[in-house]
N, C-alpha and C positions, 0 to 999 in steps of 0.2 A: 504494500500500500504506500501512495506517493506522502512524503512530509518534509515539509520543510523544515530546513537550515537556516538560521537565521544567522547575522552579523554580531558574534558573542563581544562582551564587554570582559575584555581583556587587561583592564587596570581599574581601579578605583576611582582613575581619573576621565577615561573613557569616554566619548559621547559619539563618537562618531568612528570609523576608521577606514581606510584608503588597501584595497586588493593588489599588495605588491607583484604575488605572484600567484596563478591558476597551475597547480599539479595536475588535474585531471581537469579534461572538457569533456562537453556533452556524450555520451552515450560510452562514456568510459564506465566499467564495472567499479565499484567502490567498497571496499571491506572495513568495517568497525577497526582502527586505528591506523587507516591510513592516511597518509598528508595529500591535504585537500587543496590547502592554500598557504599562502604568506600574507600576514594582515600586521599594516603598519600601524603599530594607537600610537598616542601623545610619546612616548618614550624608547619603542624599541618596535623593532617588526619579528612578528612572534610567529611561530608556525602554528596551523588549526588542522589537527585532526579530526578524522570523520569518529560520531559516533555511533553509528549504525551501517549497515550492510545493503546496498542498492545498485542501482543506475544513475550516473548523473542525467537527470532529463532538462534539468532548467540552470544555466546562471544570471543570477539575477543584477549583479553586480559586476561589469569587468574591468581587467586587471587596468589599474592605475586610477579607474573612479573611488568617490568617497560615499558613504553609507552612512546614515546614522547606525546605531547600539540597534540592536531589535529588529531591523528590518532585512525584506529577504536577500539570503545571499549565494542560496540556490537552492532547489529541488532534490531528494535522492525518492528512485520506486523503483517498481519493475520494470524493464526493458518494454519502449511502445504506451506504457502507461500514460493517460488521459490526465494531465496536471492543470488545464487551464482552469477550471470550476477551483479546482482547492486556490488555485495563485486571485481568482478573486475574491474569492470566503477571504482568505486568513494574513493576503498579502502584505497591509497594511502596516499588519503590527499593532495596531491601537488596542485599548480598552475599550470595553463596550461601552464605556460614560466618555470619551474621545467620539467614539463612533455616531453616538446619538447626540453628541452635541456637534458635529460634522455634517449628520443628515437634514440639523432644524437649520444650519445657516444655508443661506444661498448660495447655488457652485458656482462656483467663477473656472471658466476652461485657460487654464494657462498653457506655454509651450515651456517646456523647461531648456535653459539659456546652458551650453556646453560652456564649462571652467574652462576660463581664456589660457592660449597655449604660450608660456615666456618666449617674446620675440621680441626683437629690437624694434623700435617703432622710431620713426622721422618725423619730426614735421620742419615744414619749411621753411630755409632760408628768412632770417629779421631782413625785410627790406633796406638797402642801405643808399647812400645818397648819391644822385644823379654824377656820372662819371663827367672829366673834366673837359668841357668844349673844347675840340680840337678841330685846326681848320682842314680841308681838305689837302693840303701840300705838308702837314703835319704839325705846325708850328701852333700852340696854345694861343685858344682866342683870349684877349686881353687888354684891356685898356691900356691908353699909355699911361696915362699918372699910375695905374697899375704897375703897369712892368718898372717905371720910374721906382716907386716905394719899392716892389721886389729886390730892385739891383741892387739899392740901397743899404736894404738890408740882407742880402746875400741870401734870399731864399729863390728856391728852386720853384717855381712857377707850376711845374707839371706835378707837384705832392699839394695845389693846393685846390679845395674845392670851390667852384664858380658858383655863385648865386645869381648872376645876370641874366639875360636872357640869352634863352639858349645853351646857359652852363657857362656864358662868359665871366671873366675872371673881373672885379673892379676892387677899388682902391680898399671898402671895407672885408673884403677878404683876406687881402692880403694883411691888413692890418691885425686882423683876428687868426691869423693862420699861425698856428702851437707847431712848430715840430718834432716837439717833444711826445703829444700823440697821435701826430698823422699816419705812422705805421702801426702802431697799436691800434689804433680803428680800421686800419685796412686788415692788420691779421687776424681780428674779434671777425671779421664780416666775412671772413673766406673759410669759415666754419658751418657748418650743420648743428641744430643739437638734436641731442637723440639720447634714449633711456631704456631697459630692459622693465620690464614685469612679470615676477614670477608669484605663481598662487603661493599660499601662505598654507606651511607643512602642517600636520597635525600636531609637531612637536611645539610648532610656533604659536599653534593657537591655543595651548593649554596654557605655556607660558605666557602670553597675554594677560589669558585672564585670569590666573593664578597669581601670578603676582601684580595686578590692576586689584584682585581682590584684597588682597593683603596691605598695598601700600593704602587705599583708601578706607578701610578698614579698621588695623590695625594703627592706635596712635605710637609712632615710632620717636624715640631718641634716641639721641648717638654717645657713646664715650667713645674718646680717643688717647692712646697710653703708648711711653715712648718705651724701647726696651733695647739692651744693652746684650748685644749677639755676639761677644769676644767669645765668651764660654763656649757657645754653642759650636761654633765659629770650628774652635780648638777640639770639641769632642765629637764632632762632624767628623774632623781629621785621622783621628786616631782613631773612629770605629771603622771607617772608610780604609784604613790603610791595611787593615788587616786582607783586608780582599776576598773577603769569604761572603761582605753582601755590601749596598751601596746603599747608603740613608740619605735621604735629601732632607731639606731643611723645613719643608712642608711635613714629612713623617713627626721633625721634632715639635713643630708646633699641633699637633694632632693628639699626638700624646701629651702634650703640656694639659692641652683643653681636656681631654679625659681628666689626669689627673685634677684638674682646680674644678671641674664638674662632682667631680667625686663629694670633695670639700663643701662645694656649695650646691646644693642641688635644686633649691628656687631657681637658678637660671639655668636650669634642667629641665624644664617645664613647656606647658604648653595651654593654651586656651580652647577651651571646648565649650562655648557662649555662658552654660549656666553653674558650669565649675570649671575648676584650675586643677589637671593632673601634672605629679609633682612625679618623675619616673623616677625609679631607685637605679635602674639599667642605664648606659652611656653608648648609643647608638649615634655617629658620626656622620652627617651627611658631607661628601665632598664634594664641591661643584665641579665640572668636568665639562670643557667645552667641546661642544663637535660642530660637526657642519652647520647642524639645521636648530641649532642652540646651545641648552645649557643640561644637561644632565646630573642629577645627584645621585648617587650610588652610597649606599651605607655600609663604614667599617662597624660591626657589631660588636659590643663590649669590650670598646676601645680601651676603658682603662686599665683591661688584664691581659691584656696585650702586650709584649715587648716591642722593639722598635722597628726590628727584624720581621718581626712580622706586620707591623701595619705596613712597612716597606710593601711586602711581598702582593699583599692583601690589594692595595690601593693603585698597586702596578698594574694588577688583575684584573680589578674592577673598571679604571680605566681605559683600559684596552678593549673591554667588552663595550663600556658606554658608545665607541667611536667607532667599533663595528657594529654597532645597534643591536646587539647581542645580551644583553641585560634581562634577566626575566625580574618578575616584580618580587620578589625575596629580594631581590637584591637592591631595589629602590627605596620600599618600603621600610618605615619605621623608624625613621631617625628623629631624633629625641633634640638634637641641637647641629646647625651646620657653620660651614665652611667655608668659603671665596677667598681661591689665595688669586692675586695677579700681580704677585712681585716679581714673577720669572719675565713678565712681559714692562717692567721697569717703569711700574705704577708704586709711587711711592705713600700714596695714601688715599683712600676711597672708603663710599660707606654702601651696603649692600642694602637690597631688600629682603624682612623677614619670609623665609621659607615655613608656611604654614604646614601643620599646626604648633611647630613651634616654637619658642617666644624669644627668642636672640637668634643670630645671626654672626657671623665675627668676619668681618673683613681683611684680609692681609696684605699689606703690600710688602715692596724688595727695603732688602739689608742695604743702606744707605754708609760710603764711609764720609766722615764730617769732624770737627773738631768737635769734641766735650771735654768738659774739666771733670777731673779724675783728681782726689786726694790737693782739690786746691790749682792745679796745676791743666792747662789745654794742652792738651794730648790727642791723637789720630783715634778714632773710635769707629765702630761697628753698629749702625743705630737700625731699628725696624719700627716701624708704627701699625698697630693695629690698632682696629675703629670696630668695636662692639654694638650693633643695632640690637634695641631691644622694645616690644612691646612692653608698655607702661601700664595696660589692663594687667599684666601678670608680675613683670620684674620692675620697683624702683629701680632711681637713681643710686642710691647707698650698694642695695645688694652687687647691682653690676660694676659697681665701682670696686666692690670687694673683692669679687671675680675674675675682675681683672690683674688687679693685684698680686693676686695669687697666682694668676697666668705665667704674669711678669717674673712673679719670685721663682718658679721652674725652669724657664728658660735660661735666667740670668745665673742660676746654679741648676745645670740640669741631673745631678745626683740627687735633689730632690724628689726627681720623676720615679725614682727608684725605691722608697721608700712607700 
């Protein structure tokens, strides 16, 4: 018997998703776990296997169109089977209180408009101004008191433009003629402009409005704290030299934040409108840029962790975000996150909170600067991090505390070992 397959909701974030790839077409045989499809959601493109045993008779969606959650995304029955009657019973998707509130309003017949395809688009040439009168034997038409002021003042007749008739040259031309921009106006005018448009990913449109929800939402302030990376700087060195693994400077601030998490665990938190959950677990989102955005990937109980291993973990995870390889274990669940962009020589920024939640920690690069040390300027090692926090859940005091403590790990990092 024919039934359909509907377009499954593959993340928590999910509303829609886009058929990257078709395993089987029409009147292909299909067996309960076999791969049907590749379906891109908000964050990774996921494979969908079949869960039942048929014929493909119908796709209802193809490869590279988008779908909402729920709707159909193919057909499976018997070989031959009669599907058009079930694809209008049940096509829809709706609820029966959708359905009858669909039947009282009046239909309006639309054509549904095909997602525009990213192409270069032109438009024409800015009109620019009448070229310079020239007489027939070639010589620039031109007044004499014209040509007189020209000689005068050693301008070139043929770079200036005519407003007379005809495009002839007279005395206030010359007088107003810049040759400072007469070939910058010629090289601006001997251009096109012209601009791509490409449809907007499903990744891009979670991000949108995931964090449009948040920043509007959520009332955000910032702290900002300077920190002193000679230690780290120096224990980088010596764990690195052994050559048995390689820690970056991102691992050690990951584990700092585990451990000052630990300490304080109000900026551990998260808002959920009619309560505040306070997690006792330290679930790490890292931000992780890829093509079509931003990815968070969570290292899981970060602060029992070694270094070695968030290293390894984070490499992992990474890797997977940028081949879009990520299943939702691995997104889900993070308790507090992350934005480093000091590798890309942002020395200080402030992020938006990643709901649900309630801080965020922005990092930029290890800056070298003078500081005074014991009285005395000295060459120094400085980083600034920028704490965003929701003020529904974390004061000022507590993140301020947080920070601190941040700061006291880094700037002795055998504290993180304790």
């Amino acid at each position: 018997m024919a039934e359909i397959v509907r377009m499954p909701k593959l993340s928590d974030t999910m509303t829609e998703g886009v058929v990257a790839e078709w395993h089987k077409k029409v009147g292909d045989k299909v067996e309960s776990g076999d791969l049907l499809a590749e379906i891109e959601t908000d964050k990774a493109t996921m494979e969908f296997e079949s869960f039942q045993d048929g014929t493909l008779l119908y796709i209802g969606v193809e490869k590279g169109s988008t779908a909402p959650v729920d709707s159909v995304l193919c057909i499976l029955g018997d070989e031959g089977e009669d599907y058009k009657a079930l694809l209008e019973q049940g096509g829809s998707g709706a609820s029966e209180e959708e359905t009858s509130t669909k039947e009282e309003a009046p239909k309006v017949e639309t054509t549904p408009t095909p997602a525009p395809k990213a192409e270069p688009k032109q438009e024409a040439p800015k009109p620019v101004p009448a070229p310079v009168a020239v007489a027939t034997d070639g010589k620039v038409k031109a007044s004499p008191l014209a040509k007189k002021v020209a000689e005068d003042k050693g301008i070139n007749l043929s770079q200036v433009q005519g407003s007379g008739e005809g495009g002839r040259i007279v005395k206030r031309d010359v007088d107003n003629f810049n040759p400072a921009t007469a070939g910058a106006v010629a090289s601006y005018n001997a251009g096109t402009e012209s601009y791509t448009e490409e449809p907007v990913s499903q990744m891009r449109k979670t991000i949108a409005r995931r964090l449009s929800e948040s920043k509007f939402t959520a009332p955000h302030f910032y702290l900002t704290i300077e920190i002193d990376m000679d230690n780290v700087i120096a224990a980088r060195k010596a764990v690195n030299a052994s050559g048995e693994v390689k820690i970056s400077f991102n691992d050690f601030v990951i584990k700092a934040t585990a451990s000052a998490l630990r300490k304080h665990p109000k900026v551990n938190s998260a808002w959920l409108g009619d309560k505040i959950r306070y997690n006792d677990h330290v679930h790490i989102g890292v931000a992780v840029a890829v093509p079509d955005g931003l990815l968070v990937p969570v290292v899981r109980f970060a602060d029992t962790k070694s270094l070695s291993q968030i290293s390894a973990e984070v490499k992992t995870l990474a890797g997977k975000a940028k081949d879009k390889k990520l299943q939702p274990s691995e997104w889900e669940g993070n308790t507090f996150s992350i934005s480093n962009l000091g590798m890309f020589g942002i020395e200080e920024f402030t992020a938006i909170i990643n709901p649900p939640d309630a801080c965020i920690m922005a990092v930029g690069g290890i800056i070298q600067k003078p500081v005074v040390k014991n009285g005395q300027v000295v060459p120094g090692n400085q980083m600034k991090v920028t704490l965003s926090c929701d003020h529904r859940v974390v004061d000022g005091a507590t993140g301020a505390e947080f920070l601190n403590t941040f700061k006291a790990m880094l700037e002795n990092p055998v504290m993180m070992l304790a």
